[in-house]
C-alpha positions, 0 to 999 in steps of 0.5 A: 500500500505504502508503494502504491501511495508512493508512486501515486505522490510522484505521478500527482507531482510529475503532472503539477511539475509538467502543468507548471512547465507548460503555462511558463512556456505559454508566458514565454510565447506572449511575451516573445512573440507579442501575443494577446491572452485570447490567442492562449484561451486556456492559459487562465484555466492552466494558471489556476491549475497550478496554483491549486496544484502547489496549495495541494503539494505544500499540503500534501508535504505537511500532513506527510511531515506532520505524521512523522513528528512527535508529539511534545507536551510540557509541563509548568505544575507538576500536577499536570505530569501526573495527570498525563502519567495517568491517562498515558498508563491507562491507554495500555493494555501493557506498561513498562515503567523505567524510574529512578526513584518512582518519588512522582508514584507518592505524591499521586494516589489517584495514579498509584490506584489506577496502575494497581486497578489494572494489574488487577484487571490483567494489564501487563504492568512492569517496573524497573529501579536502579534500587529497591522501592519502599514497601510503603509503595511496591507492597501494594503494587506487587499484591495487585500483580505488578512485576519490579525489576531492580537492576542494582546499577553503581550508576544509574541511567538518566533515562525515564521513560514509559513503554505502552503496549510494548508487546504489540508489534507497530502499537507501541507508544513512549513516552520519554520526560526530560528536565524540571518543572516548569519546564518538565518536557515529555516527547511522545513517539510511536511507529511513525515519530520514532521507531528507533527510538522506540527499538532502542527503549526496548533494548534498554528494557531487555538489558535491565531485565537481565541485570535483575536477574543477574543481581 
């Protein structure tokens, strides 16, 4: 299909590019050979033709860029981190979360109880720390069915990142947090934005899960 959709981009360009050629070589001929518009009768209709043709070109161009773009949300309250936290997790029917310390899982309940609500439901929940996680907060996750993997690093990743539906072939979303409120920043990727990156996140998640196992 994506070749299909390929060749047709070319032909609709070849033709706006040989309309375009044409209505030039008819503004030559007026202009050299001092002709009236009445001696071209469709030379309006070919000058409108192109002008739709290039408004359709830059659209067609932008839609096509748009899709290849992550999606960008930055934060100013951290309030608004944690609500994205929760509808981000419940979009999946699989969560891998990667976190330092897991400090934002205390200050939300509202998100702590989502998370424990569908490790009950049957969401594939996993959690992985450099370090051990207090009780107060992995107990009840764990009881409800989430899976920790402390990988035990002297020096742990920077990386905080969260993988949805990461088993599921071309469905998968990531969400990747950078810097400090107020200028917490999330960058959002799937399979058109960032299959690479979302490749490599993988990778990250395989590693670390062989580094608890080897702890």
């Amino acid at each position: 299909m994506q070749n299909v959709l390929k060749h047709a981009i070319y032909i609709f360009l070849a033709i706006s590019a040989a309309t375009a050629f044409i209505v030039l070589g008819a503004l030559i001929y007026l202009w050299t050979n001092d002709a009236q518009i009445k001696d071209l009768p469709y030379l309006g209709g070919l000058i409108s033709a192109v002008i739709f043709e290039v408004i359709g070109v830059v659209i067609l161009f932008v839609k096509k860029g748009l899709k290849y773009l992550p999606e960008v949300e930055i934060n100013k309250e951290e309030g608004e981190t944690l609500e994205f936290m929760k509808r981000f997790i419940k979009s999946g029917s699989s969560v891998t979360i990667v976190s330092n310390r897991l400090a934002w899982l205390r200050k939300s309940a509202p998100i702590k109880d989502a998370i424990i609500q569908m490790a009950k439901d049957g969401t594939s929940l996993e959690i992985i720390t450099p370090s051990e996680v207090a009780d107060d907060i992995k107990k009840p996750l764990v009881d409800a069915g989430v899976i920790f993997y402390v990988t035990k690093e002297k020096v742990p990743p920077d990386a905080r990142f969260t993988l949805v539906d990461g088993s599921r072939s071309g469905a998968e979303k990531l969400a990747i947090a950078r810097g400090s409120h107020p200028e917490h920043e999330i960058t959002i990727f799937d399979n058109n934005s960032g299959p690479q990156i979302i490749a490599m996140a993988k990778d990250i998640i395989r590693k670390s899960k062989e580094l608890s196992r080897a702890a």
